[in-house]
N, C-alpha and C positions, 0 to 999 in steps of 0.2 A: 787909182783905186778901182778895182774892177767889186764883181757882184758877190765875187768872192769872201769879199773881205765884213768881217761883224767888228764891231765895237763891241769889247767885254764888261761889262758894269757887275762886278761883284758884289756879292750879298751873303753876308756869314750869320746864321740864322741859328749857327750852331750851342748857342750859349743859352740862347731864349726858351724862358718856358710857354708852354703851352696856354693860350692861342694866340701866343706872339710871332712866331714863325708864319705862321697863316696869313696874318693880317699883313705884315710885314710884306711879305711876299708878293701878294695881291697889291699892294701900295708901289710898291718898285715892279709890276709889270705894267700898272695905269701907265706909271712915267715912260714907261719903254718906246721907242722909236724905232720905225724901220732901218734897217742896217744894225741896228744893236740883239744884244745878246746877254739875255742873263743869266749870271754864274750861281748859281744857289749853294752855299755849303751848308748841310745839315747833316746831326747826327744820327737823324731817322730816316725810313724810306716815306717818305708824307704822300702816303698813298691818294688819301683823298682829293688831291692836289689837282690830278692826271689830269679827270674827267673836266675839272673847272678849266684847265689851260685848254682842251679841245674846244670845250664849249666859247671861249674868251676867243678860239683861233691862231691859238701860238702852237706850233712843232716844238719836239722835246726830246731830248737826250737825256739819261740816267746812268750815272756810272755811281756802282757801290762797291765799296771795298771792305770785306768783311773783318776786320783788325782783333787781334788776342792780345791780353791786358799786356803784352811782352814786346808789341807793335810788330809783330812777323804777321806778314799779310796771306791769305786763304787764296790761292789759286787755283785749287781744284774745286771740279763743281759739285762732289759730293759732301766737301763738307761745306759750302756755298749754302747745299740746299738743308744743310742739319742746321747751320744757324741762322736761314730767313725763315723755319717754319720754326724756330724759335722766339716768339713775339717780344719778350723779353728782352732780347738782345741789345742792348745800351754801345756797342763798341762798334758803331756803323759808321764810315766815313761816306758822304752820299752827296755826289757832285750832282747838281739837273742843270742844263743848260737848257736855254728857251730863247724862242725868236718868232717873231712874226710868222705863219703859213708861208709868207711869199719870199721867207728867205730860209725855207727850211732846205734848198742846196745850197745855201751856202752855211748854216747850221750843221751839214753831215760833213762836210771840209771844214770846218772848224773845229767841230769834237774832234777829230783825229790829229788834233795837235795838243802839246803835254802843258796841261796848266797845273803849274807846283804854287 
């Protein structure tokens, strides 16, 4: 096992209302361990989130998938950018992964592998 390698701890926040994702979330990073990686699924962009993970000292990844009620996914970034300045928008698929500071090279080799 080299430095490469994270342990994935999944976290589906996607169901929860508000401020359960929040708290949740912060609860499962207390526990977090170096070598580990947490998988966050939500159906918002939890902006608020960011600043707290810097300040806590975790690196972060964010992949969002902007979804139409017909599940055909938005790959262009013009229309990307018509529905994140649409606040509203309820049909976000929104991965963050997160990892300690000291394992944020092995967090950008991690993100670039496909978790379904």
């Amino acid at each position: 096992m080299g430095t490469n390698y994270l342990q994935a701890i999944d976290l589906d926040v996607s169901e929860l209302p508000a401020p359960e994702p929040m708290r949740q979330i912060l609860l499962a990073l207390a526990a977090l361990s170096p070598g580990q990686c947490l998988v966050i699924y939500h159906r918002k962009n939890p902006v608020p989130l960011y600043p707290k993970l810097i300040e806590l000292g975790f690196a972060y990844r964010v992949d969002v998938e902007y979804s139409l009620n017909d599940s055909t996914v938005l790959s262009d970034h013009q229309s990307n950018k018509q529905l994140r300045s649409n606040g509203s928008c309820e049909d976000l698929a929104v991965v963050i992964k997160v990892a300690f500071k000291t394992d944020e090279s092995a967090l950008a080799s991690f993100s670039e592998m496909e978790l379904a």
